[in-house]
N, C-alpha and C positions, 0 to 999 in steps of 0.2 A: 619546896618553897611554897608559901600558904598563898592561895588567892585570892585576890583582893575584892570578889564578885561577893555579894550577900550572902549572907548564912541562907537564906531562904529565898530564892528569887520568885517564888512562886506569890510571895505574900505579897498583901495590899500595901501600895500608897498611902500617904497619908492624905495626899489629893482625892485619891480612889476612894478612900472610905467617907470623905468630907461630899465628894461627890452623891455617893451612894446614898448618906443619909440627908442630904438635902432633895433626893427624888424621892427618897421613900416620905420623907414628911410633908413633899408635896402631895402626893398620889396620897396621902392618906386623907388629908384634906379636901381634895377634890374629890373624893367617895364619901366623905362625911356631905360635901354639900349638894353633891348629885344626890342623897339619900334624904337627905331634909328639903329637897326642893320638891319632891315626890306629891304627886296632887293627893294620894289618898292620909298624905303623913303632914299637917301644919303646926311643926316648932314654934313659928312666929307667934301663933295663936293661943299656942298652949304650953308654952314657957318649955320645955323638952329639946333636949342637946341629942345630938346622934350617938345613938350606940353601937356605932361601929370605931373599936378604938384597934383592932388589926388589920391586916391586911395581906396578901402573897405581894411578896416585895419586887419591885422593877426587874425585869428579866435582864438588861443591860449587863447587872452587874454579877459576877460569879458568885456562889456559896460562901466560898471565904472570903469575901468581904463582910456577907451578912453574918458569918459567925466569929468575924474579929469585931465587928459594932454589940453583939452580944459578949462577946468576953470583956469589951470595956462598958460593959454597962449601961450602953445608950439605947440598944432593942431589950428585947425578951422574946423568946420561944413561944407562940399561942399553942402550940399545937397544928396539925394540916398543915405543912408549910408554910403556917403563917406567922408574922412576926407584929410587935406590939411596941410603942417607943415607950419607956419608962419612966419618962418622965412627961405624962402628955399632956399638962396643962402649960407644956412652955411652945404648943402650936400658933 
């Protein structure tokens, strides 16, 4: 008889990943303006956006949630464990 338990229990929620990339788009904001608040670095002054558009993503959440938000297209791979949103002008 077939069980009626998910093909994959291991995989993410659709809460879990909705979760996931609301921390990570936080934390990525919060490092862009810890980085532009920096006394030796004035944005305000000199029209200049932070160039920090990745980050190592919230440790909360497991790998496979961060490589299911990459299979549907909302991260990207930087490279170093780090990950990038792809679409970042929608911060």
């Amino acid at each position: 008889m077939a069980d009626p338990t998910p093909s994959d229990p291991s995989a993410p929620t659709k809460k879990e990943l909705k979760d996931a990339y609301k921390a990570f788009k936080k934390r990525l904001k919060v490092t862009q303006l810890d980085e532009d608040s920096k006394m030796t670095r004035r944005p305000t002054t000199s029209g200049g956006s932070s160039a920090i558009v990745a980050i190592e993503p919230p440790n909360q959440f497991g790998k496979a949630v961060w490589d299911e938000l990459v299979k549907q297209g909302k991260l990207k791979k930087a490279g170093q464990g780090m990950y990038e949103i792809v679409e970042w002008w929608t911060l």
